[in-house]
N, C-alpha and C positions, 0 to 999 in steps of 0.2 A: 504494500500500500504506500501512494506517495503523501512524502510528508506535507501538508496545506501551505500553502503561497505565504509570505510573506507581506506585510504592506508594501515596501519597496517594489517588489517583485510585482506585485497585482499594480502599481501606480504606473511600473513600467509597460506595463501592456496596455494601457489607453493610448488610439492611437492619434497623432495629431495630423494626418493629413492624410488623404485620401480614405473618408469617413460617408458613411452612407447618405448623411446631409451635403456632402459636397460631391459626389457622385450625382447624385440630383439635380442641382443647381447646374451640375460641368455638363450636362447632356440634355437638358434645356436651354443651355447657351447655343451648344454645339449644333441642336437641331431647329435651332432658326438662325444660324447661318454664322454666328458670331465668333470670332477668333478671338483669343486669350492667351496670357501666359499665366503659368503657376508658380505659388509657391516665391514671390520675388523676393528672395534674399538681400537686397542691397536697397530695399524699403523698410521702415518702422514699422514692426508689426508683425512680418513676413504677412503681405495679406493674399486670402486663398487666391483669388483671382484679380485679374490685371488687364488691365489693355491702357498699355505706355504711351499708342497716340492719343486716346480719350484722355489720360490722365487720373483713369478713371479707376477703382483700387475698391475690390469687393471682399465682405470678412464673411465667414458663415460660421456664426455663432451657435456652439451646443446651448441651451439654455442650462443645463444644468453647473458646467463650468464658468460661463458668465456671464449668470443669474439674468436672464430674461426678467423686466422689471414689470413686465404685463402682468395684470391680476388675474387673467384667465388660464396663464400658463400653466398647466398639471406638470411640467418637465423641471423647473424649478423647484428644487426642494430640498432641504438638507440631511445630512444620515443624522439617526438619532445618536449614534456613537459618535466619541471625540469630537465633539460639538465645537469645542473653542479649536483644535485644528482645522476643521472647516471652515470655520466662518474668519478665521484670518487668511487661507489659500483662497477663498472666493474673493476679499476683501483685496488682495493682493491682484489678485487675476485683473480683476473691478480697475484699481490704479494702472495696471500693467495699459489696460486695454485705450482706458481714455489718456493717459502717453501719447500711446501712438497713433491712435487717431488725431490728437492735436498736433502730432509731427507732420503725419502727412498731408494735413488742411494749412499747416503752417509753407510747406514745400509745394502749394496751389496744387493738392489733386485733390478730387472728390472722392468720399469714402460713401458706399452703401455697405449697411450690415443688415444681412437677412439670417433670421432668427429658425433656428431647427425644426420650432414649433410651427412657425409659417410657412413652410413647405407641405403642408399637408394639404392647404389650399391653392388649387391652379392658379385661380389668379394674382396667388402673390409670385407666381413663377412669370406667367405672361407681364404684369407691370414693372419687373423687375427689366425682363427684357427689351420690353419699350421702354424705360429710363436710359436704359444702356444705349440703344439704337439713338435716342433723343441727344445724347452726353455730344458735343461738337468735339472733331478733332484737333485739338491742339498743336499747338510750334514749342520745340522745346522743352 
């Protein structure tokens, strides 16, 4: 019998990129036509998706990681265990997040974050793409 995981070990196996909420988002792009890059390393944030002539810098938020502040969210929630470790990594995430988005509105690109919980509804998939199509291509 194996021995049970570890917290480290189970922390390690969340994955941060190519996640079922962004699988979604990248094949709603793909299939109305739109080109993107991933994953842009040399951006604040690394945000999931990108399109460098729109300027444009897309984040796809788990809500449970950080905290969707919609009241209808069921995905937001905290473990009843280690309570005060939770609620300083969420808190932490929370700061992490609004950083980088003020980095990148600082550097004039526009940020959309669409929320995990949002994707269950089409048309937050279709207005996201018509924002994207609408976004003008930029110089620079």
């Amino acid at each position: 019998m194996k021995a049970p995981l570890t917290r480290s070990e189970q922390m390690s196996r969340v994955k941060g990129r190519d996640t079922r909420p962004e699988w979604i988002v990248r094949r709603a792009l793909h299939g109305a036509g739109l080109r993107y890059r991933l994953q842009a390393r040399d951006l604040p944030g690394r945000p999931d998706i990108v399109f460098r002539s729109r300027r444009l810098a897309v984040f796809i938020h788990g809500c449970f990681w950080h905290r969707h502040d919609d009241p209808d969210c069921r995905l937001t929630r905290t473990p009843k265990t280690r309570v005060d470790f939770w609620e300083a990594k969420f808190a932490a995430n929370q700061v992490r997040d609004a950083r980088d988005l003020a980095a990148l509105r600082d550097a004039g690109w526009t940020v959309i974050t669409i929320w995990e919980c949002q994707l269950r509804d089409l048309r937050a998939l279709d207005a996201l793409v018509e924002t994207i199509r609408a976004a003008p291509a930029r110089e620079g």
